[in-house]
N, C-alpha and C positions, 0 to 999 in steps of 0.2 A: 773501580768497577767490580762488583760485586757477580761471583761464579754464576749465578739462574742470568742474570742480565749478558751472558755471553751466547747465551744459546735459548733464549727468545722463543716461545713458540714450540719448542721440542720436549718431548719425554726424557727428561733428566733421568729418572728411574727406570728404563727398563734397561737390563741389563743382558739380554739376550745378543747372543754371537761374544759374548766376551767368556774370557778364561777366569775361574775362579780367581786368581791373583791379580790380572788384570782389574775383575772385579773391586777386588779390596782396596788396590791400590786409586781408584777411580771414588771409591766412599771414602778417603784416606783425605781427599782433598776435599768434599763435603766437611767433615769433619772439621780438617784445620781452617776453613772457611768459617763453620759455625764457632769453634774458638774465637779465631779474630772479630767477630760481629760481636761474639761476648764479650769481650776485652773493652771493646768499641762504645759496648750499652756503658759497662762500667766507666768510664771513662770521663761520658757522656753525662752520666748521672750525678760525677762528681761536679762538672763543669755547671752542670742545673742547680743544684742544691748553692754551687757558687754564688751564681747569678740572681738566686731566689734569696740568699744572706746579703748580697749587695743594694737589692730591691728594699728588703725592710731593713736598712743602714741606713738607707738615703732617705726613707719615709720617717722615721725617727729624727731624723736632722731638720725634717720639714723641706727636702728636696723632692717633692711630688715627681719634677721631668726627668729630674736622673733615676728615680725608681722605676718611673712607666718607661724608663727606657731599656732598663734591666730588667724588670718582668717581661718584657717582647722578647729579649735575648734567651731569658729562659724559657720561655713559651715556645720558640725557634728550635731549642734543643731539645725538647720533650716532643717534639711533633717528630723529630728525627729519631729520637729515642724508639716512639710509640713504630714506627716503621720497619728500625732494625729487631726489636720484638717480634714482629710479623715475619721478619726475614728469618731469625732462628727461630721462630717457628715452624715454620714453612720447611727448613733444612734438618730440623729433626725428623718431623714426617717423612722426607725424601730418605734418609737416613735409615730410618725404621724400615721401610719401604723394601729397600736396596738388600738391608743386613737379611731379610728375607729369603732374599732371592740367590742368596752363595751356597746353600746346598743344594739347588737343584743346581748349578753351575758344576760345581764340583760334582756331582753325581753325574753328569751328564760325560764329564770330562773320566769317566771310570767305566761309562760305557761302551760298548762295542756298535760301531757304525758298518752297517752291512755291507754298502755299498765301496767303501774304503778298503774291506777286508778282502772282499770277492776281486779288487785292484792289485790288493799287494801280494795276492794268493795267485793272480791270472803274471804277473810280472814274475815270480818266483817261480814258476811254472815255461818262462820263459816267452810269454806275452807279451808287447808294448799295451798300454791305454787304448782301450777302444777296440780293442779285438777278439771283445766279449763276441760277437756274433762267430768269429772262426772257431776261440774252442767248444762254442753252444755248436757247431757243426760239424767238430772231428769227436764232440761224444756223443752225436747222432748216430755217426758212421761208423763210428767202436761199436755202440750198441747194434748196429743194425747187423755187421760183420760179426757178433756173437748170436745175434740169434741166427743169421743165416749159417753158421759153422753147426748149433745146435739142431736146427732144421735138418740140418744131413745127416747128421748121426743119428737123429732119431730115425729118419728113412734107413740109413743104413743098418739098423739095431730089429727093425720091421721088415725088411727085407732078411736081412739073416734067421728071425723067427720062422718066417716065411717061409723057407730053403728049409729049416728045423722040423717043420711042422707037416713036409712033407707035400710042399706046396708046389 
């Protein structure tokens, strides 16, 4: 069974949510897939040319049925031939496709995720998960507690003018 015949119906090539390494290692088996298929054509092609030598032996002898039986066998294998061609083809594309797509993986894997950072920044701060709304509410109430400290000094700095100024 042949690796696309496993997963039917689905995008072989995108490679999103996967780790650059992951990545590779997931074209790694594309790859040695499209080896084995090559190995397979080769193989295949020897077995045809067999069968196409045993076809003109037999017509030479004036054995017509054992040649038409040996052309079918060859014809048999070149149809599966002409197939596994279509398959590594098909698997270089995907191949191509893929090798494409491992610098943005990797780049993505170098980037910084906001939402991840503002987690391990809210936890090292002494936070659990999810209690982004309490410290968004004790630096409301820092902020609101500096301006109201700064609000009285300034009243207090206008009043003493004030008293200065002969008021």
């Amino acid at each position: 069974m042949r690796m696309e015949e496993n997963f039917a119906g689905k995008d072989l090539t995108n490679l999103a949510g996967m780790s650059a390494a992951g990545a590779k290692e997931y074209i790694f088996g594309f790859i040695a897939t499209l080896k084995l298929t090559e190995k397979e054509i080769s193989a295949l092609e020897d077995t045809a040319a067999n069968w196409k030598s045993r076809a003109d032996m037999a017509r030479s002898r004036g054995m017509n049925d054992l040649a038409g039986e040996a052309e079918r066998e060859a014809e048999k294998t070149n149809v599966r031939i002409a197939a596994l061609r279509e398959e590594a083809r098909s698997l270089k594309e995907n191949i191509a496709v893929m090798r494409h797509q491992i610098p943005g993986l990797a780049a993505r894997e170098r980037s910084v995720d906001p939402d991840l950072l503002e987690q391990e920044l809210l936890m090292a701060a002494g936070y659990m998960p999810g209690d982004e709304e309490k410290a968004r509410s004790e630096r409301e109430f820092a902020d609101m507690e500096k301006d109201a400290a700064a609000d009285t000094a300034l009243e207090e700095l206008k009043a003493k003018m004030k008293k200065q100024s002969g008021g």
